[in-house]
C-alpha positions as CSV (number, residue, x, y, z in Angstrom):
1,X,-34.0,3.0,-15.4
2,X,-31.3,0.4,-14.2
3,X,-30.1,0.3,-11.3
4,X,-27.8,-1.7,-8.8
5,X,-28.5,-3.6,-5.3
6,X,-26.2,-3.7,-2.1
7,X,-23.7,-6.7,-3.5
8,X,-22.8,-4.8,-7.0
9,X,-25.3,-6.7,-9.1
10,X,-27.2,-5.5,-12.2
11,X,-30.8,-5.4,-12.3
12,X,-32.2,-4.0,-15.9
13,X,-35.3,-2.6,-16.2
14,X,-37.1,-6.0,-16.3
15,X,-35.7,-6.5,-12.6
16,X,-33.9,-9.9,-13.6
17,X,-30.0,-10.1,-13.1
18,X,-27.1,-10.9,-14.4
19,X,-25.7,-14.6,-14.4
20,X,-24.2,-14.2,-10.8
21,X,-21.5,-16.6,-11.8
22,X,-20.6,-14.2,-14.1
23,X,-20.4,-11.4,-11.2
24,X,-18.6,-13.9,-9.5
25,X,-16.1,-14.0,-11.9
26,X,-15.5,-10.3,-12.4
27,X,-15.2,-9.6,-9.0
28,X,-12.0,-12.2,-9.1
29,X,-10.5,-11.0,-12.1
30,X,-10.8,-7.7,-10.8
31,X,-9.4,-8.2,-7.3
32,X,-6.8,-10.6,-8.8
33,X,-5.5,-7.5,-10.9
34,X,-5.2,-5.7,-7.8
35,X,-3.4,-8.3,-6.3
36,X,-0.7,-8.3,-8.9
37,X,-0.2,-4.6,-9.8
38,X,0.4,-4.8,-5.5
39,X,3.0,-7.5,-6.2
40,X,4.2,-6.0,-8.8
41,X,4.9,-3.1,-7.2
42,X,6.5,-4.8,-3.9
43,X,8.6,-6.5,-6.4
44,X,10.2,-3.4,-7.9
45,X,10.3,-1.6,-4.8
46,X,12.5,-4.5,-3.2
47,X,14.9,-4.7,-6.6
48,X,15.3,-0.5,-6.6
49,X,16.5,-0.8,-2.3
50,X,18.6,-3.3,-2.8
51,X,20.1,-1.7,-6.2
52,X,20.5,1.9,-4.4
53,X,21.8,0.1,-1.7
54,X,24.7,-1.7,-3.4
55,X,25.2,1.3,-5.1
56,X,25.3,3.5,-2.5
57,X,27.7,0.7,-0.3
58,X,30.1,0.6,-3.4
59,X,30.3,4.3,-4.3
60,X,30.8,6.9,-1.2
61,X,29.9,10.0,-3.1
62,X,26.3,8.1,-3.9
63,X,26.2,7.5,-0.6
64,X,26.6,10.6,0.4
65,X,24.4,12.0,-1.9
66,X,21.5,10.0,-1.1
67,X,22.0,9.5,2.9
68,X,23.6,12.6,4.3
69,X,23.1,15.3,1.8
70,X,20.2,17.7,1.6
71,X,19.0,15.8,-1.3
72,X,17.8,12.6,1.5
73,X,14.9,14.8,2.1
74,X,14.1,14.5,-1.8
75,X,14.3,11.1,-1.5
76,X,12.2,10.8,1.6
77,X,9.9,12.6,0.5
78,X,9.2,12.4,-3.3
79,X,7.0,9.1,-2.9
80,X,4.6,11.1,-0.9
81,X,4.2,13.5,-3.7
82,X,3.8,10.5,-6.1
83,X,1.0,9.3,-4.2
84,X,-0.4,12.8,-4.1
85,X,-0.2,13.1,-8.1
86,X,-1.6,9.9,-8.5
87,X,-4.9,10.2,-6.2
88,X,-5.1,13.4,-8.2
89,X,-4.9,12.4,-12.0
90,X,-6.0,8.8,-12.1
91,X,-9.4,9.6,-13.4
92,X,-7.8,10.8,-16.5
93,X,-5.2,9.1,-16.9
94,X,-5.0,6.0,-19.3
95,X,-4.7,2.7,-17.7
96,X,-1.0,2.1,-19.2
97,X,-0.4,5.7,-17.9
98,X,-1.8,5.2,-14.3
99,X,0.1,1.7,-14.6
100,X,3.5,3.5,-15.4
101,X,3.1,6.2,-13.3
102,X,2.3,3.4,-10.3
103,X,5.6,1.5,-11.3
104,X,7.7,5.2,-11.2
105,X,6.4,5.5,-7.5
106,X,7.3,2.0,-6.2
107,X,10.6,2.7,-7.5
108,X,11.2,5.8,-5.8
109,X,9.6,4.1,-2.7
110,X,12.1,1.2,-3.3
111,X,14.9,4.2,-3.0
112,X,13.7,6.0,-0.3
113,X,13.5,2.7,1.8
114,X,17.2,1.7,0.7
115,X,18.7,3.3,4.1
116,X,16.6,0.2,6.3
117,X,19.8,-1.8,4.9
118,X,22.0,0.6,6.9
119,X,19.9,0.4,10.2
120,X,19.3,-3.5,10.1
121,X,20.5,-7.0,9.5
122,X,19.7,-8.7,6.2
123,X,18.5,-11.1,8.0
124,X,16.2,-9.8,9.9
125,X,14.5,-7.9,6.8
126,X,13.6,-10.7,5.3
127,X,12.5,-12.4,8.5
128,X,9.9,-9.2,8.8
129,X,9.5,-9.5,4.9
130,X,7.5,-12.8,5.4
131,X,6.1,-12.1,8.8
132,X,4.1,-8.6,7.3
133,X,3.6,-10.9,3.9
134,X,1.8,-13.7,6.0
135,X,0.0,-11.5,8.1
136,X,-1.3,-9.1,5.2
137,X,-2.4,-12.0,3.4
138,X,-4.5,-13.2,6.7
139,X,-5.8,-10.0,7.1
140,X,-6.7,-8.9,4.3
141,X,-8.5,-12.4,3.2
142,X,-10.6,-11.5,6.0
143,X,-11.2,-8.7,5.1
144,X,-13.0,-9.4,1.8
145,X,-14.5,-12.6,3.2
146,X,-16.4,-11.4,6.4
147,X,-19.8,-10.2,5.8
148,X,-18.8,-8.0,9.1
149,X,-19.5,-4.3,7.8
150,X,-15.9,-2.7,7.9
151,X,-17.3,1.2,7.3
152,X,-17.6,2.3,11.0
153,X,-13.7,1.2,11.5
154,X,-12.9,3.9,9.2
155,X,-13.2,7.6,11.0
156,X,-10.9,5.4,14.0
157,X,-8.0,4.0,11.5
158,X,-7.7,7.5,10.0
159,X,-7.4,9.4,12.7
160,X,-5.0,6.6,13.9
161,X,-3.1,7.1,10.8
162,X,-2.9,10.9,11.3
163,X,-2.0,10.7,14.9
164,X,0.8,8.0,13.9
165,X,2.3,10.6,11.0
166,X,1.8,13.5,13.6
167,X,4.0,11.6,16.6
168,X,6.5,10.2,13.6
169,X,7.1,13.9,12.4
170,X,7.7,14.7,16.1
171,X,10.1,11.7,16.7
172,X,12.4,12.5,13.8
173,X,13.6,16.1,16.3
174,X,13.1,14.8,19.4
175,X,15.2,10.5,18.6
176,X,12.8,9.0,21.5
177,X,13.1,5.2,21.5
178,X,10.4,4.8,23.9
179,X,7.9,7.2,21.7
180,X,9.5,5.2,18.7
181,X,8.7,2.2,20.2
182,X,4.6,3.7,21.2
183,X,4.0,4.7,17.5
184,X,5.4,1.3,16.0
185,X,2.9,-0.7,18.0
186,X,0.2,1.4,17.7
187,X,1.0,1.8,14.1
188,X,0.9,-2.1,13.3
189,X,-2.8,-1.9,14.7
190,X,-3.6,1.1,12.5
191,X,-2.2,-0.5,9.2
192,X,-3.3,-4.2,10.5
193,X,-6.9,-2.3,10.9
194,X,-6.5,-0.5,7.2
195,X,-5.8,-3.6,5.4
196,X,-9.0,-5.4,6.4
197,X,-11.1,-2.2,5.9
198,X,-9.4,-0.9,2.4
199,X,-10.0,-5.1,1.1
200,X,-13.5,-4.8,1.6
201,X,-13.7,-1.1,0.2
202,X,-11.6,-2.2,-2.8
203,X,-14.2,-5.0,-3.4
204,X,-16.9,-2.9,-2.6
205,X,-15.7,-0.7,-5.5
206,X,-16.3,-3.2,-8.1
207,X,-19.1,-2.5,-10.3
208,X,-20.7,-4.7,-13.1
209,X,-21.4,-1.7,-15.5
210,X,-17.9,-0.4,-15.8
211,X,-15.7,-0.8,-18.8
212,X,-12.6,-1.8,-18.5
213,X,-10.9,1.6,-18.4
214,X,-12.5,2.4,-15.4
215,X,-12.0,-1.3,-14.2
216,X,-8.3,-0.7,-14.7
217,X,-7.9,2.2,-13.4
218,X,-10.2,1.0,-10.0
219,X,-7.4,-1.9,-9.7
220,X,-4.4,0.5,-9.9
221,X,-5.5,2.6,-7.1
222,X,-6.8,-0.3,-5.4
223,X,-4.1,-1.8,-5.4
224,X,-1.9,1.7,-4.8
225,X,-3.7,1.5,-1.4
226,X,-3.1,-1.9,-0.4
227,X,0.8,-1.4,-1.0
228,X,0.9,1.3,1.4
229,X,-1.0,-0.7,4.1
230,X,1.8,-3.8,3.3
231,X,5.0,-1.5,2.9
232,X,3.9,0.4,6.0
233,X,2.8,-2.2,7.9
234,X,6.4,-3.9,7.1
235,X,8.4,-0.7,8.7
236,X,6.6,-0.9,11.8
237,X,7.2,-4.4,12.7
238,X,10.5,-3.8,11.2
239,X,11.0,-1.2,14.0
240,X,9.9,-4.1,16.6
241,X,11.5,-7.0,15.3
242,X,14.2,-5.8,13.1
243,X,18.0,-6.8,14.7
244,X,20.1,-4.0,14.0
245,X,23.4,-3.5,12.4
């Protein structure tokens, strides 16, 4: 019977392996699909906040639609339940589906973050833009280069992660800078923590034996959790650094 060792690679029943180069290679083009559906997905979040933006800023009823009226909560939280649907269905869903469904959510996480124009500078977004794109990169590099085992850091950065939504829940009744300014620091260590950890469990993922259906659908939610680790990452030092309006 075949079976696999610790680094992904195929051993038939004679106990030879595959051409590691051609491992090698797989592993790339798999993580480099990742990479771009993450782009991607950066990409047309940043178009759909600044489009709801200057529509919003040039039409006072959108405005006050999106910003003031019941309907912000929609907004708020409709991404969540995006992500929810996704984790759900992706195992049967096509890989064009899971792609289009992943576009649909960056684009209503694009809206939902379109009110950050009304809090800070222009400026200063894009400053933070390049200062979470630089250290994401860095990070999560390391984390699929180190032969470190990342798996104990994972019970920690979840129940960071749960303790960070908790406090920000709690924040949003009770307007404390000072706990605002506690959960943005400690939440740039949990998602600087989660971006090393989810590299090396995306690449970890990768198995010779799949086809590429499962392949594809591997990088969408790969890459579905590397986005959140980036766009969440981004808000908290955004919090920190961000000049505001």
């Amino acid at each position: 019977m075949a079976d696999y060792d610790n680094q992904g690679v195929y051993r038939a029943q004679t106990g030879t392996h595959v051409d590691a180069r051609g491992i090698d290679a797989g592993l790339r083009a798999y993580m480099l699909s990742v990479y771009n559906y993450m782009a991607i997905g950066v990409a047309i979040t940043g178009l759909a906040a600044l489009g709801t933006f200057y529509l919003a800023s040039t039409n006072a009823a959108v405005a006050q639609l999106l910003y003031v009226s019941p309907l912000k909560w929609v907004v708020m939280l409709a991404p969540l339940g995006m992500v929810f649907y996704l984790s759900a269905r992706i195992q049967r869903m096509s890989v064009p589906g899971a792609q289009i469904a992943f576009w649909v959510f960056a684009g209503m996480m694009g809206v939902s973050l379109s009110s950050i124009f009304l809090v800070y500078t222009g400026e200063s977004i894009v400053r933070v833009f390049f200062i979470s794109a630089a250290a994401f990169g860095g990070l999560s590099l390391w984390g699929y280069m180190t032969k470190k085992d990342l798996s104990g850091w994972g019970s920690f950065l979840i129940m960071g992660l749960i303790g960070v939504i908790i406090a920000s829940v709690v924040n949003i009744f009770l307007a404390s800078s000072a706990m605002q300014f506690a959960i943005s620091v400690i939440g740039v260590l949990v998602f600087a923590g989660l971006t090393a950890y989810d590299t090396q469990r995306i690449k970890e993922m990768y198995y010779v034996g799949d086809d590429g259906t499962v392949t594809g659908r591997k990088a969408i939610m790969g890459a579905l959790r590397l986005y959140l680790d980036f766009i969440n990452l981004f808000i908290m030092l955004l919090s920190l650094f961000g000049g505001r309006e």
